[in-house]
C-alpha positions as CSV (number, residue, x, y, z in Angstrom):
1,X,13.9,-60.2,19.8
2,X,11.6,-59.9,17.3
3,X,9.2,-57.6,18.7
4,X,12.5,-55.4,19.9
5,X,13.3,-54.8,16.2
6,X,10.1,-54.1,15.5
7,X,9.7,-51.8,17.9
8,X,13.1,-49.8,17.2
9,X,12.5,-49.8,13.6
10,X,9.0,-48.2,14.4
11,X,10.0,-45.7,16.6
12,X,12.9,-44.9,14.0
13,X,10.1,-44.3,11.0
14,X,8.4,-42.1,13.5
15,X,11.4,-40.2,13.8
16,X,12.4,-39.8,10.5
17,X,9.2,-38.7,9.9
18,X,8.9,-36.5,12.4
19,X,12.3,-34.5,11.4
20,X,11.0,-34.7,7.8
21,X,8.1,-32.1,8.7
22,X,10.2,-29.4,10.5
23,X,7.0,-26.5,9.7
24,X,4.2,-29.5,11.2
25,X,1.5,-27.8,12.8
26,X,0.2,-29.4,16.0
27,X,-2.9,-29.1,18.2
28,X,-1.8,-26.9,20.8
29,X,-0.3,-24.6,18.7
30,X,-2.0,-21.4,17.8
31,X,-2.1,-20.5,13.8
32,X,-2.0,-16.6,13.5
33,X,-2.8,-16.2,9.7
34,X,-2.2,-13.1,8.4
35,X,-3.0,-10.6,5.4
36,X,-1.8,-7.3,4.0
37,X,-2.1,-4.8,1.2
38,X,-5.0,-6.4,-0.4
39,X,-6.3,-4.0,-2.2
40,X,-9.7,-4.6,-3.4
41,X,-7.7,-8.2,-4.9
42,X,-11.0,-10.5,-3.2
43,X,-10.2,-12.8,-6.0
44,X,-6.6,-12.6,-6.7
45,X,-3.8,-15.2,-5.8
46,X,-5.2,-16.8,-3.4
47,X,-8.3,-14.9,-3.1
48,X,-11.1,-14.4,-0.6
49,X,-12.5,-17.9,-0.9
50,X,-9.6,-20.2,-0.4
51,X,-8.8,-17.9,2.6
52,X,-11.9,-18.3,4.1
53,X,-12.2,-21.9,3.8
54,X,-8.4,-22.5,4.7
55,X,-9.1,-20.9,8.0
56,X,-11.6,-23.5,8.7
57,X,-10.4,-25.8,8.1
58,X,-7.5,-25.7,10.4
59,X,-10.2,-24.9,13.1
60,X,-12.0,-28.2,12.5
61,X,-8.6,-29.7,12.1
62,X,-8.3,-28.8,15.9
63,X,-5.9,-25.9,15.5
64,X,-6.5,-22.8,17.4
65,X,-6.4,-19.8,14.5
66,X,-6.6,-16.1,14.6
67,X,-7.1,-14.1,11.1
68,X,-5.6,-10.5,11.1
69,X,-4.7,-7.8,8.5
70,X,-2.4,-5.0,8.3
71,X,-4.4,-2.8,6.1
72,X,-5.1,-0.9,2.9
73,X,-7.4,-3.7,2.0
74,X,-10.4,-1.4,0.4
75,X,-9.3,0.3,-2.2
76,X,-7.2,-0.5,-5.3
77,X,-10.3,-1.8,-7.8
78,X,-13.8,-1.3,-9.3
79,X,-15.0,-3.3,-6.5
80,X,-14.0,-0.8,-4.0
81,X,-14.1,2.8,-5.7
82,X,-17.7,1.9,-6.7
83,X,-18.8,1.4,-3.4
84,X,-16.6,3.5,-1.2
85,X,-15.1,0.7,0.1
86,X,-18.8,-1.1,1.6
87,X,-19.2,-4.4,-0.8
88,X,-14.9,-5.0,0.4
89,X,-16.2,-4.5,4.0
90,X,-18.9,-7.0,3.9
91,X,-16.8,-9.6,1.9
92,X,-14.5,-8.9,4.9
93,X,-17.1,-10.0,7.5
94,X,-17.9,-13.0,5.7
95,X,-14.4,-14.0,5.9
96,X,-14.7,-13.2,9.6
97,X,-11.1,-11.4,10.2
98,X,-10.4,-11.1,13.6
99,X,-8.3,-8.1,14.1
100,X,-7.7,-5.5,11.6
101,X,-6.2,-2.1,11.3
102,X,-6.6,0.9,8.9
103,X,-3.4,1.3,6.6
104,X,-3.1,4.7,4.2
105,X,-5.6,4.0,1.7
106,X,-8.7,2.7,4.0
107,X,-8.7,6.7,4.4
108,X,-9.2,7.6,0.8
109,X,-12.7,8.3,0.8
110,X,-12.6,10.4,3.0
111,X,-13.0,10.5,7.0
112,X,-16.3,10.4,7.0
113,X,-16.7,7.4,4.7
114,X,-13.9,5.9,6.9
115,X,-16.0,6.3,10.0
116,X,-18.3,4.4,8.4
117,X,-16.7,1.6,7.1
118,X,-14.9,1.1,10.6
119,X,-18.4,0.6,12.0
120,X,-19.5,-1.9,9.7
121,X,-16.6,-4.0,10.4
122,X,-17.4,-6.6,12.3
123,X,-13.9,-7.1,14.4
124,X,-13.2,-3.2,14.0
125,X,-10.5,-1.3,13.2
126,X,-7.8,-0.3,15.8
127,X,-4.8,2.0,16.0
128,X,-2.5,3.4,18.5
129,X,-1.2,6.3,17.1
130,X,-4.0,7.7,15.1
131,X,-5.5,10.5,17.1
132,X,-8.1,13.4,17.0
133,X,-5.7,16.7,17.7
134,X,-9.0,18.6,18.9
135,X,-9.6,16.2,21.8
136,X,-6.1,14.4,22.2
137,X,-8.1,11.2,22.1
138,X,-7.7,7.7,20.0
139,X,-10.9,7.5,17.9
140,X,-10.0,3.6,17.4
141,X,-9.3,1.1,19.8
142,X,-5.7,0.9,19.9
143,X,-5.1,-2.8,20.9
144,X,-7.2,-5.7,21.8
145,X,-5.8,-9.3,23.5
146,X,-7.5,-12.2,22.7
147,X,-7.2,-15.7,24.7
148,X,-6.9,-18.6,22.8
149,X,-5.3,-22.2,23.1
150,X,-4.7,-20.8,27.2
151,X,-2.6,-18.4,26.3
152,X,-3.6,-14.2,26.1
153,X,-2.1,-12.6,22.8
154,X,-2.1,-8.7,22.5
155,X,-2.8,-6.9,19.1
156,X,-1.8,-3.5,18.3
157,X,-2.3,-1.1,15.5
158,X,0.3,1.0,14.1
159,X,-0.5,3.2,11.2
160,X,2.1,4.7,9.0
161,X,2.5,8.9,9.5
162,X,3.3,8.9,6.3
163,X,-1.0,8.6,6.0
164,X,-1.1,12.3,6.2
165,X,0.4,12.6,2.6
166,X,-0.6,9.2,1.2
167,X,-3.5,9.5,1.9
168,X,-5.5,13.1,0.9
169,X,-4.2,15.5,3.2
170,X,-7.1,17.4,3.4
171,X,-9.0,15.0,4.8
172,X,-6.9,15.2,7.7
173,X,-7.3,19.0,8.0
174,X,-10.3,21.5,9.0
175,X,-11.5,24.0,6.3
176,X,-8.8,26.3,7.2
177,X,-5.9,23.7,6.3
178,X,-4.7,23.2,10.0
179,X,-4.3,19.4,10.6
180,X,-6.9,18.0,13.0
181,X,-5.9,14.1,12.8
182,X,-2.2,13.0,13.5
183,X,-0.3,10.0,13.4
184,X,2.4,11.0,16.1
185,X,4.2,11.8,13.6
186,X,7.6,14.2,14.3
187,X,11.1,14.9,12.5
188,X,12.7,11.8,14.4
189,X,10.2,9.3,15.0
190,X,10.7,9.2,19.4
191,X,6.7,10.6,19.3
192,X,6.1,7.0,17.1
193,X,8.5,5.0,19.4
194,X,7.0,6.3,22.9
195,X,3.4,5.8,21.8
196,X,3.9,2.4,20.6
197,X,6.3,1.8,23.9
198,X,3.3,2.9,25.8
199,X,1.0,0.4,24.5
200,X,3.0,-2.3,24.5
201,X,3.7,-1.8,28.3
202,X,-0.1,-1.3,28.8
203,X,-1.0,-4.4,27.3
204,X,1.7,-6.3,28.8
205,X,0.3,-5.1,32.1
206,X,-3.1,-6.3,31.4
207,X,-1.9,-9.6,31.3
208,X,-0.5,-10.5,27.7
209,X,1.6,-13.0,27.5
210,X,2.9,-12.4,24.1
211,X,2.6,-9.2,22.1
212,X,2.5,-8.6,18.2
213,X,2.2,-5.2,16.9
214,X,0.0,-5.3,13.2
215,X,1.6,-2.8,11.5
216,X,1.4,-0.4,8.2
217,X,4.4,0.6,8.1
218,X,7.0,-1.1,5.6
219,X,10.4,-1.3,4.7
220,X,11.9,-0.5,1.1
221,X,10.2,2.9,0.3
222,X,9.0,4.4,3.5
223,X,10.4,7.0,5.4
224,X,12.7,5.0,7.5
225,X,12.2,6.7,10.7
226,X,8.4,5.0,10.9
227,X,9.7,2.1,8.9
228,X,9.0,-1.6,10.7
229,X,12.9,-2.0,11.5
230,X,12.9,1.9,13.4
231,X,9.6,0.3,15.2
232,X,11.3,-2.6,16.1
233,X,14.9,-1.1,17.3
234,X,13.4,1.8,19.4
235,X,10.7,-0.6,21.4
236,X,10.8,-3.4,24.1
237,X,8.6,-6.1,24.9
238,X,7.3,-7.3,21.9
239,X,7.4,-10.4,20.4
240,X,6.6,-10.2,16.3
241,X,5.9,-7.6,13.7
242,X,2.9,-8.6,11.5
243,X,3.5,-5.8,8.7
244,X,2.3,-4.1,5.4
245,X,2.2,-0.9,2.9
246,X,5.2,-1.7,1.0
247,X,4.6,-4.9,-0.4
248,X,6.7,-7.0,0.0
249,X,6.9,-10.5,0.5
250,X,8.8,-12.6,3.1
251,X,8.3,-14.9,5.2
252,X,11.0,-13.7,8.3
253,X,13.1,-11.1,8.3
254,X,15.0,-10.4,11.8
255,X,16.0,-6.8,13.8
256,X,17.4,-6.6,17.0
257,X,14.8,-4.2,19.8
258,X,16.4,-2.4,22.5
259,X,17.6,-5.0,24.6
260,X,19.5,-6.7,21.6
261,X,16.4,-9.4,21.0
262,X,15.7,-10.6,17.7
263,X,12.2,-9.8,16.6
264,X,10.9,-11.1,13.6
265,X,9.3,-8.9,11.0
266,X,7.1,-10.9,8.2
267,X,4.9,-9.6,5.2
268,X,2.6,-11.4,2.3
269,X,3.3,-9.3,-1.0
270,X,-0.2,-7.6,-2.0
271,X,-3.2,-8.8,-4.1
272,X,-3.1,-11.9,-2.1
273,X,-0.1,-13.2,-3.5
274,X,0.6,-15.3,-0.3
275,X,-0.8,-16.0,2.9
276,X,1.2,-15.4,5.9
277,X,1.1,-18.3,8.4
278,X,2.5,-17.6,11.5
279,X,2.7,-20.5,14.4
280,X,3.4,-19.8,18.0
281,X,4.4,-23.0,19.5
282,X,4.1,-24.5,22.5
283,X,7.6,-24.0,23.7
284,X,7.0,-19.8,22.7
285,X,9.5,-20.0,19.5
286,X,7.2,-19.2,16.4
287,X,7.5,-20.6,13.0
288,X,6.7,-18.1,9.9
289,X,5.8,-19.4,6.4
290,X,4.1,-18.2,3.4
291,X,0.9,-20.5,1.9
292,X,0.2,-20.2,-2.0
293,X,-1.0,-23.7,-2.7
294,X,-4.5,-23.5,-1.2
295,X,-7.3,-25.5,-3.3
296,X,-10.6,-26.1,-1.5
297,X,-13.3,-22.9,-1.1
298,X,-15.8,-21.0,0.6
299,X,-18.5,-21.4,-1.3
300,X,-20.4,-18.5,0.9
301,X,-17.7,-16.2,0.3
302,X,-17.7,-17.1,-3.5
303,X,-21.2,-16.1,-3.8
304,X,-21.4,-13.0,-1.9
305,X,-18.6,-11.6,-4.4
306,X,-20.0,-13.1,-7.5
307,X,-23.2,-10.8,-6.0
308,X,-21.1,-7.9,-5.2
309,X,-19.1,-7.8,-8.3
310,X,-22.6,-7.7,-10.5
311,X,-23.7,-4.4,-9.0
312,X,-21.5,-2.7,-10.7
313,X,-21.5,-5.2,-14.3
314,X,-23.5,-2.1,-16.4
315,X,-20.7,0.2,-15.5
316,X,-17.7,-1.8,-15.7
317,X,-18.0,-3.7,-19.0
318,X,-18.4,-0.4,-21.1
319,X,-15.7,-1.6,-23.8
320,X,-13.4,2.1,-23.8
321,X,-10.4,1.4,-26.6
322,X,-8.0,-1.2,-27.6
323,X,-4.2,-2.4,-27.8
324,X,-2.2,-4.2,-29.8
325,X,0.6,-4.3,-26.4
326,X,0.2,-4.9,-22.9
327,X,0.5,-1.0,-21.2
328,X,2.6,-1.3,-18.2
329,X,3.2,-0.2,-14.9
330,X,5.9,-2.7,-14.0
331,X,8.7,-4.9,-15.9
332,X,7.6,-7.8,-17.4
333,X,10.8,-9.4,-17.1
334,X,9.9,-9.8,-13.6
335,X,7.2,-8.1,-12.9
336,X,8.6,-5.7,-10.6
337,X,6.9,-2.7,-10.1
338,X,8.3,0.0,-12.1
339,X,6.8,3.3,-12.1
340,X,8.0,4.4,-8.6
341,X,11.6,4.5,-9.6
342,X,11.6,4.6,-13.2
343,X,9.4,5.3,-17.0
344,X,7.0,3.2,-18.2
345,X,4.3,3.4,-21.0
346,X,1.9,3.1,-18.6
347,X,3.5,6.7,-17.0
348,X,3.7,8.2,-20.3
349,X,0.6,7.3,-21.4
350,X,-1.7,8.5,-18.8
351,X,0.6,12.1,-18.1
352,X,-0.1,12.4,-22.1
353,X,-3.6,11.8,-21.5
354,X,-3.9,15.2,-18.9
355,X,-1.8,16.9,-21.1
356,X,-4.0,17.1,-23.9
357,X,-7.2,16.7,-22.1
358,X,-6.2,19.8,-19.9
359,X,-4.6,21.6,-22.5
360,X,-1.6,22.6,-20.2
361,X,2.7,23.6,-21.5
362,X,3.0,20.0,-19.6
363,X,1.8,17.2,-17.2
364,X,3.1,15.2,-14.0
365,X,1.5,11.9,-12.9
366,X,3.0,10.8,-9.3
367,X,3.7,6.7,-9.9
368,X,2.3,5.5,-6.5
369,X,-1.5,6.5,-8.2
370,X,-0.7,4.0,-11.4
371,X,-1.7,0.0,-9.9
372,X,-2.1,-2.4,-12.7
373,X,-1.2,-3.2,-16.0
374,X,-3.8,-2.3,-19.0
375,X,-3.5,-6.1,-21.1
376,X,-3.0,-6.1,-24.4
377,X,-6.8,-6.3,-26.3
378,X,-9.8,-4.5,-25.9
379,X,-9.9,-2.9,-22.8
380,X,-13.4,-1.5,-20.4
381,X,-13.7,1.1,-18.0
382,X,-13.1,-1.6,-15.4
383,X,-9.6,-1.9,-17.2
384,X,-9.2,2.2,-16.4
385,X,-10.2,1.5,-12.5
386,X,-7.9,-1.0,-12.0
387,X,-5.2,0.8,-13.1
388,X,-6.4,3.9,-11.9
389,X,-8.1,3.1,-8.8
390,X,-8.1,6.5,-6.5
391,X,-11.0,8.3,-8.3
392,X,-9.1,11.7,-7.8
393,X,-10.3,15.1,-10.0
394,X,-7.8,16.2,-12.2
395,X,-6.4,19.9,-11.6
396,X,-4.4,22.1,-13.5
397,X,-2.2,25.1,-12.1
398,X,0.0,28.0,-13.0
399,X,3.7,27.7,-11.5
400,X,7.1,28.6,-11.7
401,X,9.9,26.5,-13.6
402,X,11.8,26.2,-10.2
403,X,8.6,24.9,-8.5
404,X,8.4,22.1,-11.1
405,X,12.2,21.5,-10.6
406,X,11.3,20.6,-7.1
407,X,8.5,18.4,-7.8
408,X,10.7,16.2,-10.1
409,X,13.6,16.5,-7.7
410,X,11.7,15.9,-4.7
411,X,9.9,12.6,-7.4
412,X,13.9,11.5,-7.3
413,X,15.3,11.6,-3.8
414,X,14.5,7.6,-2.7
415,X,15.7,6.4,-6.0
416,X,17.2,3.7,-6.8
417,X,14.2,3.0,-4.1
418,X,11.2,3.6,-4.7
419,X,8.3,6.5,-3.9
420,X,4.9,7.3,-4.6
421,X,5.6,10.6,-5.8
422,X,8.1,9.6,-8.5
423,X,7.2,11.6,-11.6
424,X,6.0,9.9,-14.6
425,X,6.0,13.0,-17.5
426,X,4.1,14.7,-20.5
427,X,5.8,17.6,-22.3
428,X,9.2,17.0,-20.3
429,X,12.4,15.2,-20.3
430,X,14.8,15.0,-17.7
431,X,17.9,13.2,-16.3
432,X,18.4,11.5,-12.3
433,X,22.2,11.6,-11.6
434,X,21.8,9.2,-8.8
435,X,25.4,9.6,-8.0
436,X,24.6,12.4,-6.1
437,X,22.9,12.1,-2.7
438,X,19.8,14.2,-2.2
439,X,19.5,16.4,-0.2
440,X,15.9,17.2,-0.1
441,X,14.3,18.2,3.5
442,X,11.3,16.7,4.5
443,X,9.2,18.6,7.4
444,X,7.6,16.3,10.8
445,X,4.9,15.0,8.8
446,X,7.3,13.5,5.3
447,X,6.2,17.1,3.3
448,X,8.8,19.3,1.0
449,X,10.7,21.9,2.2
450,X,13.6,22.3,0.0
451,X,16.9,21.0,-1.6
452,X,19.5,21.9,0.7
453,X,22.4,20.8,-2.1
454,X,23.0,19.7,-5.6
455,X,20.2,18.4,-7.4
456,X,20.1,14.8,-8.8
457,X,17.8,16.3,-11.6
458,X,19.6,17.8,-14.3
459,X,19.3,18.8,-18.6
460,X,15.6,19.2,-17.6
461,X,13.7,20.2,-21.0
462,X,10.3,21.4,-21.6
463,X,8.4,20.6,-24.9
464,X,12.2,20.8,-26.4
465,X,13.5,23.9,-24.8
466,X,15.4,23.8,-21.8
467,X,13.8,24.5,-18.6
468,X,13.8,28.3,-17.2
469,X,13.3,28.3,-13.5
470,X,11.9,31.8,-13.6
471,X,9.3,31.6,-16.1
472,X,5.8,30.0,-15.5
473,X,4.2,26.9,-16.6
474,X,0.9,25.5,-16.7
475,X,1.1,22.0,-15.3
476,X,-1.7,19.2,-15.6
477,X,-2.0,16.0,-13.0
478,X,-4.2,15.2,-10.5
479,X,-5.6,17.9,-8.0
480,X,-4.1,15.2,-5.2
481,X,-0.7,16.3,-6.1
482,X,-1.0,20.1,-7.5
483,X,-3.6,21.0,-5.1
484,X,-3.8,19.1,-2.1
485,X,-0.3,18.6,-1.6
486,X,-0.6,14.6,-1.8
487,X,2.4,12.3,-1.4
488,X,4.3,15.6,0.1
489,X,3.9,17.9,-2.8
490,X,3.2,21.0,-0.9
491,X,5.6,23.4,-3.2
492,X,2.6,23.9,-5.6
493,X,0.0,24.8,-3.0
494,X,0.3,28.6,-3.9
495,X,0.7,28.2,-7.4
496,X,-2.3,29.8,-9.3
497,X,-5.4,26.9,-9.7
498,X,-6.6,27.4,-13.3
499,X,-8.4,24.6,-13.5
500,X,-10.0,21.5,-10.4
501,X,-13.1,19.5,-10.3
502,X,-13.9,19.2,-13.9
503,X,-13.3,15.7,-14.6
504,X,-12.1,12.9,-13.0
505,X,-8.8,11.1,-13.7
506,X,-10.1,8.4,-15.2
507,X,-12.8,9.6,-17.4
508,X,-10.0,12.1,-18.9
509,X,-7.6,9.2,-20.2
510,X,-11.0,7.3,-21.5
511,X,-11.2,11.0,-23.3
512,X,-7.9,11.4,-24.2
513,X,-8.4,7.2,-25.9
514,X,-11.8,7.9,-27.4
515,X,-11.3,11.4,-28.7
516,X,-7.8,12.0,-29.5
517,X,-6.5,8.1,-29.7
518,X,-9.4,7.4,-32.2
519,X,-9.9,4.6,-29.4
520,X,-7.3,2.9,-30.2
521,X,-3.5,3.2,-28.8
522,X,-0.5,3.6,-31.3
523,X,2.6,2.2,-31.7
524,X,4.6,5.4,-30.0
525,X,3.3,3.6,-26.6
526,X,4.6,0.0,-27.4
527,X,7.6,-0.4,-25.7
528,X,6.9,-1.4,-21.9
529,X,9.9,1.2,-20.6
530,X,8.3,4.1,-22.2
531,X,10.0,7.0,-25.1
532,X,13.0,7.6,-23.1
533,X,12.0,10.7,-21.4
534,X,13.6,10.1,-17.8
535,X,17.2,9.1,-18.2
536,X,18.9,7.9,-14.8
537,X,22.3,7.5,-14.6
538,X,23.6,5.1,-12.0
């Protein structure tokens, strides 16, 4: 009788214990950890380290485990503008990823440079709808499946369209401007669907028993025809959407595919913030968390960065001004990125910069090009880079008032969401009635056409004086909006270049500090939501 209870009781602890541990990993399940939107961030959060040692960890725990990222991983810091993206690369390999894809930004230094990178990488880069227009071919390998625990997983790479405008458009195009690298990109997004629809058949085919698609292609902010959720409702056949580019961060979030199944979506935030954990059980259900609280680290990893990171030491500690307040680009409230759907001293600060340092009427900085905070103190040129990580060459050009009407209108039309080509202001003030829907038309590949009704941009002024849309104005920013039509800003490409190449954004705001600031920022720029020169009314 005894040994009855003894048993029961037993078999009841083991119970309660089981049920208490609903997320509890076991053997034969297969860990799919998963990254996004790093952004140079090797340290960040979580960091490199912690990642790399987490990872085996579960391996010699017994645990079958696959490391994948959705993209834009080398660029965003000193780390990788300095070294066009290589010392990120090889940190990469030494973390030993093992499927990756290109998102917007692995194509900012250029396709050549991009070539490049995506042969040093040890698990390569893949994508199935990035193609070479001239040959109809995939330059990358659009999928791969990998067998592990007994079972066959399939990987594929979808790139964002919206690359062709995030990205620098001209390194998509030949000299003559004609676009030589897609994205099967159209007005309605069936090219997207029927390419991705393609591949998932093909790899189901080839004997994948379950299919994820890795994805750049995000939800609040992008266009929503090659948003995840359009991906998901337009496709069949695949099981879970490992995503990135808008940073954002959740563990699960649910849409229903063509045949009325619930696929889950899931994405980490950026910088590292999280680490997605994703755990295909036994049965085939799948478990999605987020993992913060990592301790132990890689001590390889740790050195290979401290080695990278003091290549570029000289450069990088070159003290450039001070501040008595932090100079933002989100709210500190909540640290919510700000300056793609609203003013911040960050915004005004750096489109006063080009202003004076270009000597234009006024100055536009798009907010996607403004990453990170400048903190209150003395402040380096590594400060500038992080904030201003893109290494574009500022431009200046001649254009009408109606042309900048459409910049700022076209700056508006996602708001209250947010887009990179929300304009932050020098020399201007202006009003967003976001009561009225916009009406802005975009063309096949997200670009300008025109406002096809009211404007949700009104009581525009210039330097005081309100805006004449017949008269010309000489505009400063970088030449990735006014010249190369970046972010979809085509309606200045033929307005009148006065001025491209002669500095680079960075070094004209460490100008504009050093030479006009006295080095040292004033009180004007103190308040984190800027002088009041975008007014929205909601």
């Amino acid at each position: 009788m005894i040994s009855y209870v003894r048993r029961t009781l037993m078999l009841l602890l083991l119970l309660l214990f089981m049920l208490s541990m609903p997320c509890m990993v076991l053997a034969e399940d297969i860990v799919i950890l998963h990254t996004n939107d790093i952004h140079c961030g090797v340290l960040d959060n979580v960091g490199f380290p912690r990642l790399a040692q987490y990872k085996k960890d579960l391996k010699k725990a017994g645990y079958k485990v696959l490391l994948v990222d959705a993209g834009d991983c080398v660029q965003g810091a000193p780390i990788g503008k300095l070294s066009q993206g290589e010392s990120v690369v090889r940190i990469m390999n030494a973390v030993k990823y093992d499927f990756l894809i290109p998102g917007n930004h692995e194509f900012d230094y250029g396709m050549e440079q991009f070539f490049k990178l995506a042969k040093m990488q040890k698990s390569k880069y893949h994508s199935c709808n990035f193609i070479d227009l001239r040959t109809n071919k995939l330059p990358l390998f659009p999928y791969k499946i990998i067998k592990i625990g007994g079972k066959s997983l399939g990987f594929i790479g979808v790139t964002t369209p919206q690359t062709l405008n995030t990205s620098t458009p001209k390194f998509f195009q030949d000299e003559t401007g004609n676009f030589i690298y897609g994205f099967f990109e159209d007005e309605t997004g069936e090219k997207l669907y029927k390419q991705v629809q393609k591949t998932i058949d093909t790899v189901r085919k080839e004997g994948a028993e379950y299919v994820f698609i890795v994805g750049h292609l995000g939800m609040d902010g992008s266009i929503p025809r090659w948003a995840s959720p359009a991906i998901v409702r337009n496709t069949r056949g695949l099981d879970a959407l490992i995503d990135g580019h808008s940073h954002e961060k959740y563990a699960a979030r649910y849409e229903k595919n063509l045949d009325g199944k619930e696929i889950l979506i899931t994405q980490t935030g950026t910088k590292l913030q999280s680490i997605g954990k994703l755990v295909l059980k036994d049965d085939g259900s799948f478990v999605s968390t987020l993992e913060t609280d990592l301790t132990n680290s890689d001590k390889k990893v740790e050195k290979l960065i401290a080695k990278e990171n003091k290549k570029y030491e000289p450069i990088l500690n070159q003290p450039v001004g001070e501040t008595a307040f932090d100079i933002r680009s989100d709210n500190p409230a909540d640290n919510v990125r700000r300056v793609r759907n609203g003013e911040t001293n960050m915004g005004d600060f750096v489109a006063d910069a080009f202003k004076n340092v270009l000597d234009t009427d006024v100055a536009i900085v798009n907010g996607g090009s403004l990453r990170n905070n400048i903190k209150k103190g003395v402040f380096t040129y590594a400060s500038l880079l992080e904030a201003f990580p893109f290494g574009n060459m500022c431009a200046a050009v001649e254009c009408s008032g109606q042309t900048l009407l459409d910049a700022l209108e076209f700056g508006a039309s996602n708001y209250p969401e947010e887009r990179g080509n929300f304009m932050q202001v020098s020399g201007i003030t202006y009003t967003i009635d976001s009561r009225i829907p916009s009406s802005v038309k975009l063309d096949e590949k997200g670009n300008f056409v025109k406002v096809e009704g009211e404007y949700r941009v009104k009581d525009v002024m210039v330097n005081g004086k309100p805006l004449d849309l017949k008269a010309n104005y000489t505009v400063g920013g970088s030449n990735y909006v006014l010249k190369n039509g970046g972010d979809g800003n085509v309606m200045f490409k033929d307005c009148k270049l006065l001025q491209d190449g002669q500095i680079s954004d960075v070094d004209a705001i460490m100008e504009y500090v050093q030479n006009y600031l006295n080095a040292k920022i004033p009180a004007e720029y103190a308040a984190w939501d800027g002088q009041k020169r975008i007014t929205i009314i909601k």
